[in-house]
C-alpha positions in Angstrom: -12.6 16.3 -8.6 -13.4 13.9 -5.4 -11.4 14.7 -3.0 -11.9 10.7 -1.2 -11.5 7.7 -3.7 -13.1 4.7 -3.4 -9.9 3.0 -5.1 -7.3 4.4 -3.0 -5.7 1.8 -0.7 -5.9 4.0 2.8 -8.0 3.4 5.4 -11.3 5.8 5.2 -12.6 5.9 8.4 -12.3 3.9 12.1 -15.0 1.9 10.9 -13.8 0.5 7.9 -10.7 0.1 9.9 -12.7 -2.2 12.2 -14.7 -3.7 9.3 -11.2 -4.6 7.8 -10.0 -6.3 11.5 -12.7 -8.3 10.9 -11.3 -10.0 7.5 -8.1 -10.4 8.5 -6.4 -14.2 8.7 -5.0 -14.4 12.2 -2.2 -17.6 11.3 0.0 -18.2 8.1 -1.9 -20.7 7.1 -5.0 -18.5 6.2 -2.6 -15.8 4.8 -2.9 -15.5 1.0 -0.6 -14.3 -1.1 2.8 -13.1 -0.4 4.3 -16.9 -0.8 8.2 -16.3 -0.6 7.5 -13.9 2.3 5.1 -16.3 4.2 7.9 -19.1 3.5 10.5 -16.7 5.5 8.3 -15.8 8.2 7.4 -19.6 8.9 11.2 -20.8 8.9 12.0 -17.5 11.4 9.1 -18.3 13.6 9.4 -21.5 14.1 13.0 -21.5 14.6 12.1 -18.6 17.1 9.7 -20.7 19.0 12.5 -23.5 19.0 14.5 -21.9 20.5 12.9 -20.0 23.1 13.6 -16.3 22.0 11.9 -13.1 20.1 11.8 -13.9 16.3 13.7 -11.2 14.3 13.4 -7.6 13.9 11.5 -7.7 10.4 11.0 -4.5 8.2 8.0 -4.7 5.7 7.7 -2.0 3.0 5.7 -1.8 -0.2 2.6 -0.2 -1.0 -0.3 0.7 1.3 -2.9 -1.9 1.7 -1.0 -5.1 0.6 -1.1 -6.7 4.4 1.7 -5.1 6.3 -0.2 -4.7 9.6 -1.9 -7.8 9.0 1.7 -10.2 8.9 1.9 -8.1 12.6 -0.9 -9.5 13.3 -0.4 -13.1 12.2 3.3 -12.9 13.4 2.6 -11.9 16.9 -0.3 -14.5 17.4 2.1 -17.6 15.8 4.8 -16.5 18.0 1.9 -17.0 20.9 2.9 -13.0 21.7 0.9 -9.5 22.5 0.9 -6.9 19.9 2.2 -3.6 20.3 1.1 -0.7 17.9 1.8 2.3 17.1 3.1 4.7 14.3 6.5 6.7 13.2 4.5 10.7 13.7 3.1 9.4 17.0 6.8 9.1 18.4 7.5 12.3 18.7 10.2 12.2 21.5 12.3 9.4 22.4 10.0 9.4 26.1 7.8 7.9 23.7 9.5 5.2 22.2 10.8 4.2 25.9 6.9 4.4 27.0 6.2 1.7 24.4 9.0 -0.3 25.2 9.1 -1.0 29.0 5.2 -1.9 28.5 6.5 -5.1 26.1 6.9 -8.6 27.9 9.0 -11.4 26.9 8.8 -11.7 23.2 6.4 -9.6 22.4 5.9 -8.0 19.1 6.5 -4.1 18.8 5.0 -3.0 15.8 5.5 0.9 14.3 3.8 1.9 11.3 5.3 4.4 9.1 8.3 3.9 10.6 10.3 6.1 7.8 8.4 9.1 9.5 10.3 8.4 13.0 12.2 11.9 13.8 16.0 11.0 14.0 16.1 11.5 17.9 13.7 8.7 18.1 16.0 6.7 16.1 19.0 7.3 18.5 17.1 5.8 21.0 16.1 2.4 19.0 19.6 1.5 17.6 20.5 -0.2 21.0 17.0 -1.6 22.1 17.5 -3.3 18.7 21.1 -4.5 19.3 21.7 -4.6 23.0 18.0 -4.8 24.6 18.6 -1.2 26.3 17.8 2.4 26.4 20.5 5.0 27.5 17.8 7.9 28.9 20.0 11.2 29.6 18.9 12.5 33.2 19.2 16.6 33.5 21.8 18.3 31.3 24.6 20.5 31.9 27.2 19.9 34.8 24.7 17.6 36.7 23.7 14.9 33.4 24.1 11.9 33.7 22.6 8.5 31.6 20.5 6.2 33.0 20.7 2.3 31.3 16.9 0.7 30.8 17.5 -2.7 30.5 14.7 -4.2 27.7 12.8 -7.9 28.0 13.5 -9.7 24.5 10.9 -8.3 22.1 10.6 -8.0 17.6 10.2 -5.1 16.4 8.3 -4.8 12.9 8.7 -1.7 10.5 6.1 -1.3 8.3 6.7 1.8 5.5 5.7 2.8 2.6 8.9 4.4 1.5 11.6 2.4 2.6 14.1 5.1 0.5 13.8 7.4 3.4 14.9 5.5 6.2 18.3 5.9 7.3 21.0 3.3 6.9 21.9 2.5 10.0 18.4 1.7 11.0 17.6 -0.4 8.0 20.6 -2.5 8.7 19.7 -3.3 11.8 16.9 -5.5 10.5 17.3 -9.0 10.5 14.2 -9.8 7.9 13.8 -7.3 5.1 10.9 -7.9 2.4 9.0 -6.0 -0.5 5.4 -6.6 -0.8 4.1 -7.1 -4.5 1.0 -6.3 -5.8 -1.6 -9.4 -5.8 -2.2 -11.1 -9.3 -6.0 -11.6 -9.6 -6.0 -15.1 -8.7 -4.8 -14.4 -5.0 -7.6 -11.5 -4.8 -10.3 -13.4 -6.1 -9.3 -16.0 -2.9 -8.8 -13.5 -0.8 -12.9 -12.0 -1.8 -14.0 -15.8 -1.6 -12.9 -16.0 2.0 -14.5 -12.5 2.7 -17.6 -13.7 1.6 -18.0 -16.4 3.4 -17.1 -14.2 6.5 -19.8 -11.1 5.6 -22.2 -14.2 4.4 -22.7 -13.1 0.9 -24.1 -14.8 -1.8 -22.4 -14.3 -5.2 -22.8 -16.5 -8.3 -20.1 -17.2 -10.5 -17.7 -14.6 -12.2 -18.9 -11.7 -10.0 -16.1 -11.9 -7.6 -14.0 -12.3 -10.8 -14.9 -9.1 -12.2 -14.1 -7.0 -8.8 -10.7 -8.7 -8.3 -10.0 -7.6 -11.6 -10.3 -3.7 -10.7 -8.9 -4.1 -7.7 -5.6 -2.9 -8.3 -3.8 -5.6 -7.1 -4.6 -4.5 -3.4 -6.5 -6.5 -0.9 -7.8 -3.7 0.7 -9.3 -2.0 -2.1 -10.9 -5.4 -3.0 -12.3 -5.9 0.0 -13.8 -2.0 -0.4 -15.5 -2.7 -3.2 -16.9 -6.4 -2.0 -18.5 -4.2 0.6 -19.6 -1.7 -1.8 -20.8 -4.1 -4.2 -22.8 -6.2 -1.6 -24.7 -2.5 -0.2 -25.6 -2.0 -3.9 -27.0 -5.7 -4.0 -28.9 -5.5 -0.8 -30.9 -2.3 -2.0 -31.2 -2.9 -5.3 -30.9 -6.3 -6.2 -32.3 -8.2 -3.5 -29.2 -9.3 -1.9 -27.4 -11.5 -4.8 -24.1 -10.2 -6.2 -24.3 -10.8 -10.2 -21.8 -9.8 -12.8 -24.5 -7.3 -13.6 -25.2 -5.7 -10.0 -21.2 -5.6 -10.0 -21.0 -3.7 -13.0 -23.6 -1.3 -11.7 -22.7 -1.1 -8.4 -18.9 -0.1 -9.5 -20.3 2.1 -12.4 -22.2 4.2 -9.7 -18.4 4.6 -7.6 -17.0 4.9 -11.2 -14.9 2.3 -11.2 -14.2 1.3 -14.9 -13.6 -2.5 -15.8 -9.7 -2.1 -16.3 -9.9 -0.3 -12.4 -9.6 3.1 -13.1 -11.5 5.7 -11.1 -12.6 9.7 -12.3 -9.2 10.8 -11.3 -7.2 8.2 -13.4 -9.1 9.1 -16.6 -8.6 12.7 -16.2 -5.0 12.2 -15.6 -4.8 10.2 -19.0 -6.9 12.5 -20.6 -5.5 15.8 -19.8 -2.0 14.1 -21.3 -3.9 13.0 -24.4 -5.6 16.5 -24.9 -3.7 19.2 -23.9 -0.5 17.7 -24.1 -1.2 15.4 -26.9 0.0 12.6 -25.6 3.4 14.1 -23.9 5.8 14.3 -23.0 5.2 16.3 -20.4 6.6 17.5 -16.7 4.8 16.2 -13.6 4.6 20.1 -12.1 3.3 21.2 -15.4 0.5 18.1 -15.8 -0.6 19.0 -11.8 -1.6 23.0 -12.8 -3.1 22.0 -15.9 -5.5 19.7 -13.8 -5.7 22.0 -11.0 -4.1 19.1 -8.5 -0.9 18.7 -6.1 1.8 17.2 -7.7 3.0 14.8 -4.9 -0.8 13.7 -5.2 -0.6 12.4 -9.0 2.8 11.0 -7.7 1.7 8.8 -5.2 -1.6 8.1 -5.6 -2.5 8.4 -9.4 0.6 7.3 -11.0 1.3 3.6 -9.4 -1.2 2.2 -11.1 -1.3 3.6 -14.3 2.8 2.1 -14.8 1.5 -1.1 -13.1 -1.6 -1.2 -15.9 1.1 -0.2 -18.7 -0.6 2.9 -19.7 1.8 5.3 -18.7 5.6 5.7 -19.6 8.3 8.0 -17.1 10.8 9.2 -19.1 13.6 11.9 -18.5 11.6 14.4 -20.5 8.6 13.5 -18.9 5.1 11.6 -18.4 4.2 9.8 -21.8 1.2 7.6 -22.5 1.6 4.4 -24.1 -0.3 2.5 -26.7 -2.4 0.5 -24.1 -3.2 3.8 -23.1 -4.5 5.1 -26.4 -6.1 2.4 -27.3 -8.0 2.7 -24.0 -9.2 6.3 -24.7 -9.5 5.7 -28.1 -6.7 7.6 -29.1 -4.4 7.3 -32.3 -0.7 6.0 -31.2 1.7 7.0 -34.0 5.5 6.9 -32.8 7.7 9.1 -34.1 11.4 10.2 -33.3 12.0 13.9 -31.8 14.7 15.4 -29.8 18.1 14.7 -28.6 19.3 10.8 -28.3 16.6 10.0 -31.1 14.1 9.9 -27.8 10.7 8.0 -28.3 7.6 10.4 -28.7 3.6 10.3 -29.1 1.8 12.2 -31.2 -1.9 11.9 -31.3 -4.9 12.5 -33.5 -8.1 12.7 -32.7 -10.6 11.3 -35.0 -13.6 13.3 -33.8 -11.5 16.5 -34.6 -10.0 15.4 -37.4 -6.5 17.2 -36.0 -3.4 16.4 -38.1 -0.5 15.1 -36.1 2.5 16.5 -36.8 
């Protein structure tokens, strides 16, 4: 099994990092997508800017890849303001936090990535450089320890996580803008590849860009992966001009299906369909069968697949749906087992002629 996937939405490599720099809008008005969130952010900057101050502490969370560090971006170059980066594991000591911190100028934008990662001693000193515009930094310990008050220039700090159930309370609270990031219909991706091809200066005809914003899994980034994949494969082997056809072959050769499901996704469905004939079955149980880490099928495999409707969490386990069977080519046939009259699939496979019971 691949250990990298083209269709997961984090960032490969520093280059494709750069490469992705490169695509990103740098004002609301080129963001797409995201429209109740962009509405917010407008009314909070420009009241910000009315008024003189630092725009609200804002804490993004949703799903890697669907424009958290890019709003930093956009946010900190509306509000005419530096940008500040860095990440919750890289804050190791609260030195750290008061390092980034005293750097910022008036209104500038503080921006920490993984924030939910943060080690709680870093979040004691945050709380009042959030509230109060301070840090209380202990000097020596013991008989002789005394605190020393760090007075802070107006700044905004911006959260970004992925699991916004593991921060702490008190921290989320202190946020004055909180918002979930959704998944991008296809419309808002096939935009969001139109403007990246006119940035990388690609020619597509009509209905190519269609067909990779439909397997790209509702994520800009991954979309914007596979636009670069796709145009490689054109350059080479099709003399430079995206087609439905060099699309299809291009994402065939990364094994990318048409409904957006890579190697891994298929063996995930199919090792539920085959050995467990359809489930239900236990996540620790489906991760030895395929040889795989459970927290990996979790968080990486298992998003989509409830997204796309072809997978069912139930308290007795993972469970695929009819979608699901009729994608593998699977018979669905409900039936009623257990306690509670709970739901279950029973398959039959045609080619083996096995009897479900």
């Amino acid at each position: 099994m691949p250990t990298e996937r083209w269709l997961s939405a984090e960032h490969r490599s520093p280059e494709e990092q750069q490469q992705a720099l490169s695509l990103r809008p740098t004002r609301l008005s080129e963001y797409i997508g995201q429209r109740d969130l962009v509405e917010r952010l407008r009314i909070a900057i420009e009241a910000a800017r009315g008024r003189g101050e630092a725009m609200e502490h804002t804490l993004l969370h949703g799903p890697p890849g669907l424009g958290k560090t890019t709003l930093a971006h956009v946010i900190a170059q509306e509000m005419g303001s530096a940008l500040h980066l860095t990440s919750g594991p890289a804050l190791t000591r609260g030195t750290d936090l008061v390092a980034a911190l005293t750097r910022i100028q008036p209104n500038d934008v503080l921006f920490i990535d993984e924030i939910h990662r943060m080690p709680v001693a870093v979040e004691e000193f945050i709380y009042p450089a959030m509230e109060d515009r301070r840090i209380d930094v202990a000097v020596d310990t013991g008989l002789h320890a005394r605190t020393v008050t760090i007075h802070l220039k107006p700044f905004t700090l911006i959260g970004a996580t992925t699991r916004a159930g593991l921060l702490s309370a008190p921290l989320r609270s202190r946020f004055g803008l909180t918002h979930h990031l959704q998944y991008y219909p296809s419309a808002d991706l096939l935009t969001i590849l139109e403007r990246s091809r006119g940035l990388l200066e690609i020619t597509a005809e009509g209905g190519a860009l269609g067909a990779i914003s439909e397997r790209s899994r509702g994520t800009p980034r991954i979309a914007n992966r596979l636009l670069r994949r796709v145009r490689d494969y054109a350059q080479v082997r099709a003399g430079g001009s995206i087609t439905q056809r060099v699309v299809d072959e291009a994402l065939a050769l990364e094994g990318v299906d048409g409904e957006g499901l890579d190697g891994l996704d298929r063996a995930y469905l199919k090792t539920i369909a085959g050995t467990y004939r359809g489930g239900p079955v236990g996540l620790e149980a489906l991760a030895a069968t395929m040889g795989d880490d459970a927290g990996t099928l979790e968080d990486v495999v298992e998003p989509y697949l409830l997204q796309r409707g072809f997978l069912a969490r139930t308290r007795r386990g993972r469970m695929l749906t009819p979608d699901a069977c009729a994608y593998l080519g699977v018979e669905f046939k409900p039936g009623s087992v257990g306690e509670g009259n709970a739901a279950s699939v029973l398959f039959e496979e045609e080619a083996d002629g096995v009897e479900a019971e």
